[in-house]
C-alpha positions as CSV (number, residue, x, y, z in Angstrom):
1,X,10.2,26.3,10.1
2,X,10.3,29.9,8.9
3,X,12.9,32.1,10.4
4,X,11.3,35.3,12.7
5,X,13.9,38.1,12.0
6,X,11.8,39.6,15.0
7,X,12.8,36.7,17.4
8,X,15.0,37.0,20.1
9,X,18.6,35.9,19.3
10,X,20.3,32.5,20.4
11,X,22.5,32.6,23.6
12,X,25.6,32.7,23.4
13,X,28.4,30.2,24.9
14,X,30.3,31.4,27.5
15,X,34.0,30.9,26.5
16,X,36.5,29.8,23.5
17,X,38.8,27.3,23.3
18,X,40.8,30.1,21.8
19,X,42.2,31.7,19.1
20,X,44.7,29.1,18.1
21,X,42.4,26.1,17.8
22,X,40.5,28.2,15.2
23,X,38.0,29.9,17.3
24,X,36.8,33.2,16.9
25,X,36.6,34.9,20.6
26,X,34.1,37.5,19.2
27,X,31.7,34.5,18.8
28,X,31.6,34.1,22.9
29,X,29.9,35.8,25.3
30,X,32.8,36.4,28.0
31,X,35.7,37.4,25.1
32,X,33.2,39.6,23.4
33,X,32.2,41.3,26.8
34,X,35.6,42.1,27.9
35,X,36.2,43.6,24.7
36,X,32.9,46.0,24.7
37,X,33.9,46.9,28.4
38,X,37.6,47.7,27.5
39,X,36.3,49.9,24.5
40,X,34.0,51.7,26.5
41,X,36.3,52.4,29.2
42,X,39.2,53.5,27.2
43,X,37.1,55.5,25.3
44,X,35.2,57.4,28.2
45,X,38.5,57.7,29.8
46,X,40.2,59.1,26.9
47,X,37.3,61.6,26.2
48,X,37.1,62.5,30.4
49,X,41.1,63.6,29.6
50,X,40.6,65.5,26.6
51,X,36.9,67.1,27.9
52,X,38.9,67.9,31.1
53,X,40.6,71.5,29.9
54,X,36.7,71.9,29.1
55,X,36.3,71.7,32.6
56,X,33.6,68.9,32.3
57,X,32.7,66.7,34.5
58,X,33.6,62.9,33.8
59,X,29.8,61.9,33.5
60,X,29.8,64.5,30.0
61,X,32.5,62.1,28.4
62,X,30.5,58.9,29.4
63,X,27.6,60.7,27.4
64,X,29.4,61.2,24.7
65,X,31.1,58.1,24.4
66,X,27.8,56.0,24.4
67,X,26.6,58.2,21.1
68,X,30.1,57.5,19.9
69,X,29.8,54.0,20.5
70,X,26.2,53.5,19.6
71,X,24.0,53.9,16.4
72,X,24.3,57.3,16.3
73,X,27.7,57.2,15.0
74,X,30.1,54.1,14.6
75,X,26.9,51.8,14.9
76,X,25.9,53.2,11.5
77,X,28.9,50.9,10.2
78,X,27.0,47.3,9.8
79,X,30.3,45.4,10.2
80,X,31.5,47.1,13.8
81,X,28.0,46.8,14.7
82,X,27.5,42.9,14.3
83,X,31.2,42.4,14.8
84,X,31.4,44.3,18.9
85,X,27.8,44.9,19.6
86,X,25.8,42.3,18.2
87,X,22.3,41.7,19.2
88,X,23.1,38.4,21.1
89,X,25.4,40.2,23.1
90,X,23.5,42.7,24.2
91,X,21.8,40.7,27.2
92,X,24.5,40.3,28.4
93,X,26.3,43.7,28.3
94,X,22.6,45.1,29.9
95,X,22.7,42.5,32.8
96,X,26.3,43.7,33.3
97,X,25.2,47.4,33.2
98,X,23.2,46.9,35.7
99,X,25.0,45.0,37.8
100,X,27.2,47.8,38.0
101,X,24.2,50.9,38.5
102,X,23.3,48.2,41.6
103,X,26.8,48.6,43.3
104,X,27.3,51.7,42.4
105,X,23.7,52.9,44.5
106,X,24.8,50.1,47.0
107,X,28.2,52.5,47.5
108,X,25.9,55.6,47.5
109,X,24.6,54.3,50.2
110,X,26.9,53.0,52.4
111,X,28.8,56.6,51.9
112,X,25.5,58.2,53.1
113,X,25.7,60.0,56.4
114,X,22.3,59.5,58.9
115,X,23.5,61.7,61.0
116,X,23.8,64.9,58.7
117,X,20.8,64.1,57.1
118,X,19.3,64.0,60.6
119,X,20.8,67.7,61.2
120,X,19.4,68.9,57.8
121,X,16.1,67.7,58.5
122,X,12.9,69.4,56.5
123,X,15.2,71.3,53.9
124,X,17.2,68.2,52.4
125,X,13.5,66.2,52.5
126,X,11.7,69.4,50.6
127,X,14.9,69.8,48.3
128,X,14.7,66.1,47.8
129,X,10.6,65.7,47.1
130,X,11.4,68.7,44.5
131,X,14.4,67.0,42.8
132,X,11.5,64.1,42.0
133,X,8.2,65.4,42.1
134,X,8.9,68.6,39.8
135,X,10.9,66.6,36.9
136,X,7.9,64.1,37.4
137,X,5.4,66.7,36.3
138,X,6.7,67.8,33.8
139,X,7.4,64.7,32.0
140,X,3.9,63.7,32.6
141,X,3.7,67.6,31.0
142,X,5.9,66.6,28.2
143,X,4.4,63.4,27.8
144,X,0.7,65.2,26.5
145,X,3.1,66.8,24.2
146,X,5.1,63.9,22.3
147,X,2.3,61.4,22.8
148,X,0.3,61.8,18.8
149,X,4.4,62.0,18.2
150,X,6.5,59.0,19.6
151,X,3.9,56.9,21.7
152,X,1.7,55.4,18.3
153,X,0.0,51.8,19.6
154,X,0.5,53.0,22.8
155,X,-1.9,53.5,25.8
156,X,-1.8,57.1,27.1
157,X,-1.8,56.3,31.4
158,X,0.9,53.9,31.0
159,X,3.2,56.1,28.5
160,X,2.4,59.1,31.0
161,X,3.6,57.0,34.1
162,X,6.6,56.2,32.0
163,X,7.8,59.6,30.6
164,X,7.3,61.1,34.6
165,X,9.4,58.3,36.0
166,X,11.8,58.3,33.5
167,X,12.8,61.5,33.8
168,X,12.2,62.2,37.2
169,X,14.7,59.0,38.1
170,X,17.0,59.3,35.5
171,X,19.6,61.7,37.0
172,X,19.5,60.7,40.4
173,X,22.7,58.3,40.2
174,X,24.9,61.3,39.1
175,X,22.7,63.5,41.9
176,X,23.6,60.9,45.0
């Protein structure tokens, strides 16, 4: 049977029997994800301190630190990419990302005040509805723009729906 270089990867087992009976722990899902979660971490934290004197905000050094980390610039390097982020990892590290944006809008929550939002009434509900609605339109706007551009083989409703949502969504973590 011919190999699909488009398939998806194998899974991955979950642990080692360690380094000193001859396994490699990069080859294992939870060793591998503990690394990629210490790099990240140290590096966004390291970045936050030396972006600080900038004065900006810790959410700048996260950004950078994912282009750091991704293709754009160490991923380029075949051997760090296959060796800390290879594709059969990256199921996991997404299921963990989001594991994490799901408690951190669970804390959001339970840190939001009724009562004050109650006493703000119309102008938090108008301030919100424009905080979604205009980054909606124009990324349906936008959208008309890039689609002969980005969305090739793709249908124009459903790619419109996307770019609106997408970026009418996308910063309301780091809003709430």
């Amino acid at each position: 049977m011919a190999h699909n270089a488009s398939s998806c990867p194998g899974p991955m087992h979950a642990t080692s029997n360690g380094v000193f009976q001859g396994d490699n722990p990069l080859d294992y899902a939870l060793p591998l994800a503990i690394l990629q979660i210490v790099l990240v971490v140290a590096l966004t934290r390291i970045l936050a301190f030396l972006l600080r004197p900038l004065r900006q905000p810790r959410v700048i050094a996260e950004i950078v630190g994912g282009i750091l980390l991704g293709p754009s610039a160490l991923g380029r390097n075949e051997n760090y990419l296959n060796a800390i982020f290879p594709a059969k990892s990256l199921t996991v590290l997404d299921t963990l990302a989001n594991l994490g944006l799901l408690f951190f809008l669970f804390l959001v929550g339970l840190e939001l005040d009724l009562k004050a939002l109650r006493r703000t009434g119309k102008k938090a509900l108008s301030i919100a509805i424009a905080g979604i609605s205009l980054p909606f339109i124009l990324g349906v706007g936008t959208s008309f723009a890039l689609r002969s551009t980005i969305s090739k083989g793709v249908e124009g409703p459903p790619f419109l729906v996307f770019m609106g949502v997408a970026l009418s969504i996308t910063a309301f973590p780091v809003l709430a």
